[in-house]
C-alpha positions as a LaTeX table, in Angstrom:
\begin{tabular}{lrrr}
\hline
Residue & $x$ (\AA) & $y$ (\AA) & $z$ (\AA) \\
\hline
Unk1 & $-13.56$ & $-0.85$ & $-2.95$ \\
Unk2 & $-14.23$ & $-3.09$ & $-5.77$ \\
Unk3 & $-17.98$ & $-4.02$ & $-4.40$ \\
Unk4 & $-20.86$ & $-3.97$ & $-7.47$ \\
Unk5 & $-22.33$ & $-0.48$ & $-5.56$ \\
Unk6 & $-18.82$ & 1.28 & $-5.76$ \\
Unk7 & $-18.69$ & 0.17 & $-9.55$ \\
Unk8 & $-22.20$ & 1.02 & $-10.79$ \\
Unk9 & $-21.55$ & 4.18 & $-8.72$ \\
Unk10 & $-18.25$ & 4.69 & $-10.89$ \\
Unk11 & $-20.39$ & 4.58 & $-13.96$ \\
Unk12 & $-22.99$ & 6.72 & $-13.06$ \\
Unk13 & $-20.48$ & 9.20 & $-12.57$ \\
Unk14 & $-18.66$ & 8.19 & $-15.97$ \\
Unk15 & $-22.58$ & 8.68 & $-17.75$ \\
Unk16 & $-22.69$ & 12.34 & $-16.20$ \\
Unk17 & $-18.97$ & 12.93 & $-17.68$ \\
Unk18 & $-16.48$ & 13.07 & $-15.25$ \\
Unk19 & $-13.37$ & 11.07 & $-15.41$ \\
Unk20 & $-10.91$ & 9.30 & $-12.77$ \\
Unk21 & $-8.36$ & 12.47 & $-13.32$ \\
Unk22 & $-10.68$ & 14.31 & $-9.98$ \\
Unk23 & $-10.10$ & 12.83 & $-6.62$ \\
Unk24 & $-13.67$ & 13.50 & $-5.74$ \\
Unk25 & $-14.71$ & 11.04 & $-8.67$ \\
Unk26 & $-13.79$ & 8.34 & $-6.07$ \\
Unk27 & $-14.82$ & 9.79 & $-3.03$ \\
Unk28 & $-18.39$ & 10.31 & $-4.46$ \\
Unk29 & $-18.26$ & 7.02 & $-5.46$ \\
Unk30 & $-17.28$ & 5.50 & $-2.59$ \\
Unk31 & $-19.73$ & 7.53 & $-0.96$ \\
Unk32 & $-22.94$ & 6.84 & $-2.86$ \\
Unk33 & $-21.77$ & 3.08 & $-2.54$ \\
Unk34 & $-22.08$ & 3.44 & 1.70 \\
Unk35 & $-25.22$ & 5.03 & 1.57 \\
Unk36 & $-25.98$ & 2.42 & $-1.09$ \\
Unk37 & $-25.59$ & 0.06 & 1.69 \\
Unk38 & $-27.09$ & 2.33 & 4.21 \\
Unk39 & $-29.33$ & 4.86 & 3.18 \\
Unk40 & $-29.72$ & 6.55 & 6.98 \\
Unk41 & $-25.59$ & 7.82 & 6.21 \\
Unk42 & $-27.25$ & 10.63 & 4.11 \\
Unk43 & $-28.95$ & 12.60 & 7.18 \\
Unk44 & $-25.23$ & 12.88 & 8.61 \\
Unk45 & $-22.82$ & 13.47 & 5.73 \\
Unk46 & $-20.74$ & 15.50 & 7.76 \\
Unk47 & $-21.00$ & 13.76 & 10.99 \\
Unk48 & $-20.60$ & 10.11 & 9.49 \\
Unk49 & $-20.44$ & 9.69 & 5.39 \\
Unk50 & $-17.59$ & 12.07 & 4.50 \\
Unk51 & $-15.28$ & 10.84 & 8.24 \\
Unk52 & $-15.91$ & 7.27 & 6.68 \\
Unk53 & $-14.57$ & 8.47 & 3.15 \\
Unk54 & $-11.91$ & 10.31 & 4.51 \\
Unk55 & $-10.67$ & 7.25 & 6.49 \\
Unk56 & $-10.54$ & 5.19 & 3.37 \\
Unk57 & $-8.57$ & 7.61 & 1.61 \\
Unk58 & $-6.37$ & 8.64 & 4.22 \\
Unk59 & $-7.36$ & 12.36 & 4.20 \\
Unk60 & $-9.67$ & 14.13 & 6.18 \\
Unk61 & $-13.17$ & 15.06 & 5.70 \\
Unk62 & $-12.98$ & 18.31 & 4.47 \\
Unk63 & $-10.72$ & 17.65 & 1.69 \\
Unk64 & $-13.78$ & 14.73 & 1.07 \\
Unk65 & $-16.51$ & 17.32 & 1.24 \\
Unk66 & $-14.33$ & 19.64 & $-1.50$ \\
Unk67 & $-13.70$ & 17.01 & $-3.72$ \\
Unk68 & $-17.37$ & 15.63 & $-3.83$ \\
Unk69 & $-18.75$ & 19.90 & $-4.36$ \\
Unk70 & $-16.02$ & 19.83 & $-7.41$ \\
Unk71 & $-17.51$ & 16.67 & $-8.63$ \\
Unk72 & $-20.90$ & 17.91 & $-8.19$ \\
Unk73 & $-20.18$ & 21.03 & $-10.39$ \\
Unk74 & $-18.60$ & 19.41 & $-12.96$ \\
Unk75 & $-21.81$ & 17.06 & $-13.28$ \\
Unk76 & $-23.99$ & 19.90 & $-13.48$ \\
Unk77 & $-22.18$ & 21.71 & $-15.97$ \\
Unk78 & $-21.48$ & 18.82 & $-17.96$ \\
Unk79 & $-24.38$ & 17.03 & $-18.19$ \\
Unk80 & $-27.45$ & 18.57 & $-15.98$ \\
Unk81 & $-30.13$ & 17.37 & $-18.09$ \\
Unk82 & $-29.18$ & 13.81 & $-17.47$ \\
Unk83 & $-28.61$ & 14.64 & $-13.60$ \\
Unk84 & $-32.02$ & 16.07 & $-13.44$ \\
Unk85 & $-33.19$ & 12.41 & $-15.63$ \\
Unk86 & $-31.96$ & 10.77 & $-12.08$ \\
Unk87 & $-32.97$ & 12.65 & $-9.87$ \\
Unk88 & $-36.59$ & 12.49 & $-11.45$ \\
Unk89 & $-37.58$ & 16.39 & $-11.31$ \\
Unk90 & $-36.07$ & 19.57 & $-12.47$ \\
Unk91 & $-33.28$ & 20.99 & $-10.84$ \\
Unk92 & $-33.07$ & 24.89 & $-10.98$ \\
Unk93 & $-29.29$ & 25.42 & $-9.62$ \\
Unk94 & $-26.71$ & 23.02 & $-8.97$ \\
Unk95 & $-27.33$ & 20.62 & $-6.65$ \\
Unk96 & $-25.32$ & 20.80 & $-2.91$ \\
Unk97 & $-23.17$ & 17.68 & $-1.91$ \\
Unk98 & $-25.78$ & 16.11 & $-0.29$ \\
Unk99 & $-28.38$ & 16.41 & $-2.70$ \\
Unk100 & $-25.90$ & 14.73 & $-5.07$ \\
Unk101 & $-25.37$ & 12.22 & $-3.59$ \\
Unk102 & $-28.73$ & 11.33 & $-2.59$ \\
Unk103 & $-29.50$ & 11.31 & $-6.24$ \\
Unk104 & $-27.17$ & 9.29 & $-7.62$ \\
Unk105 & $-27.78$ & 7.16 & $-4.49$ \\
Unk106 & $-31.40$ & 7.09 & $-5.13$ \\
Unk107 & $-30.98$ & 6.14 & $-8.83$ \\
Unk108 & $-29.06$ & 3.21 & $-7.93$ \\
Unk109 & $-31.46$ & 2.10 & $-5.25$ \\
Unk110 & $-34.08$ & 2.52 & $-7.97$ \\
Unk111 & $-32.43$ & $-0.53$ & $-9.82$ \\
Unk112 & $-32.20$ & 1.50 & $-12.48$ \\
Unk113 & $-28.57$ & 0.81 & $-13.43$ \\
Unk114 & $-27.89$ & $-2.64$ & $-12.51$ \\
Unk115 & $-25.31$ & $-3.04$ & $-9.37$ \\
\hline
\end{tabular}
């Protein structure tokens, strides 16, 4: 869990405002940082990413999937305008799980924030 994807990942999710206090700040993390490493996990978040989360935490993949939404809401109430900065367009409503993720993935990816 200490890889350079699951830290730059912890920082983008510092930059948008959210803290360690939420659960889901480390299962996003840990999250973006697999599909970091594997950018096909994103087509089956519920199928693969967020069963793969769930086993690192030892919880299950529901709790995973609530956790990253509560994340994702904070984000987008806390900062939007710098979550619509990553994900390169405007974003009219908050984004769903997946959509998060992708864009903080995506931002990453885009070397943007050095990993």
């Amino acid at each position: 869990m200490n890889s350079p994807e699951f830290k730059a990942a912890l920082k983008l999710l510092s930059r948008l405002g959210l803290t360690a206090n939420y659960t889901g700040f480390y299962h996003a993390s840990y999250a973006v940082a697999l599909a970091f490493r594997d950018p096909s996990r994103l087509l089956f978040v519920t199928k693969c990413l967020y069963p793969d989360v769930a086993t690192k935490f030892s919880t299950k993949p529901k709790c995973v999937e609530r956790n990253i939404r509560t994340v994702a809401a904070l984000a987008w109430e806390r900062n939007s305008s710098l979550l619509c900065e990553m994900a390169e367009f405007q974003l009219s409503k908050k984004p769903s799980n997946t959509e998060f993720l992708a864009i903080l993935t995506t931002y990453l990816s885009s070397g943007k924030l050095s990993v």
